[in-house]
C-alpha positions as CSV (number, residue, x, y, z in Angstrom):
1,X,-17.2,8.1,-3.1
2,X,-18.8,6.7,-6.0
3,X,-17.0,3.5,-7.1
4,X,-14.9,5.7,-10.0
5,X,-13.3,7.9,-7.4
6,X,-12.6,5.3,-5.0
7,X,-10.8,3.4,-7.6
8,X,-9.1,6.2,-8.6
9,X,-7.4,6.5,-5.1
10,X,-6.9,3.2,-4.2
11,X,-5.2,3.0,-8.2
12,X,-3.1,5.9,-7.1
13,X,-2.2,3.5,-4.0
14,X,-1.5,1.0,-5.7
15,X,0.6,2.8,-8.1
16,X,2.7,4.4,-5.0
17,X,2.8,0.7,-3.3
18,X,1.1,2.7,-0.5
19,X,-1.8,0.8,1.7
20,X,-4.0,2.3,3.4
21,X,-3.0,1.3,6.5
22,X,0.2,3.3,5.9
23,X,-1.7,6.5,4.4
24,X,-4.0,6.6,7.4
25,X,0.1,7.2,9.2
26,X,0.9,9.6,6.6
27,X,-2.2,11.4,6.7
28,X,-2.1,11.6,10.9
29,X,1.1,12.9,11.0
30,X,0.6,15.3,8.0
31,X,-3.3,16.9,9.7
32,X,-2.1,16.3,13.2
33,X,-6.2,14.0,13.3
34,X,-6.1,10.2,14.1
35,X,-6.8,8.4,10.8
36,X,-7.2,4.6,10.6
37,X,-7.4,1.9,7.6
38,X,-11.0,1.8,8.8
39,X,-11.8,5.0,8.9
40,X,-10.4,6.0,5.8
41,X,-12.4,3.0,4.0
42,X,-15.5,4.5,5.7
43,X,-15.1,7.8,4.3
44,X,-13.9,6.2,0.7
45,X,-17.9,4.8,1.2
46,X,-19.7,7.3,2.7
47,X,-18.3,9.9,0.2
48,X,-16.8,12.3,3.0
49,X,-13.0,12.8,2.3
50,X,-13.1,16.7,2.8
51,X,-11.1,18.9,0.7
52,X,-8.1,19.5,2.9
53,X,-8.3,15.6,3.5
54,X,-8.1,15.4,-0.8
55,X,-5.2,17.8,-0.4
56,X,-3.2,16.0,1.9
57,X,-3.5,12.7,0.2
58,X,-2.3,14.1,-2.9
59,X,0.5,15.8,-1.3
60,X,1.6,12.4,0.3
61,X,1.8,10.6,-3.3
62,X,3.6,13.7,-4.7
63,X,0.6,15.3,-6.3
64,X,-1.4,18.7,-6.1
65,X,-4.9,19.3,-6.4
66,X,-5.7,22.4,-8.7
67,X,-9.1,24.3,-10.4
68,X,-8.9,25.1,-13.6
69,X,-11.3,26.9,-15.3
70,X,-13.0,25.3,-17.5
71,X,-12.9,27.3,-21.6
């Protein structure tokens, strides 16, 4: 992710007082994959969060992703 979004996330963390370490738990039990603090870091870097991944991270800190079309 470019810097932006990774701050954004790790702001939304932060707000939540959720680490990573414990959202790597959350998101393991919520998409039944093995997530770590690591690997989560390396997809924040690499730019490779997937959309379900996106999903499931906002559903954990009580959000929703939606498209609106733009006017």
């Amino acid at each position: 992710m470019d810097n932006e979004n990774k701050s954004y996330i790790r702001s939304l963390l932060t707000l939540h007082n959720v680490s990573v370490e414990k959202l790597a738990e959350l998101m393991t039990k919520e998409l039944g994959k093995s997530y770590t603090r690591q690997s989560l870091y390396g997809k924040f870097d690499r730019d490779s969060l997937t959309l379900k991944e996106c999903q499931a991270i906002a559903k954990i800190l009580g959000y929703h992703i939606a498209f609106i079309k733009n006017k």
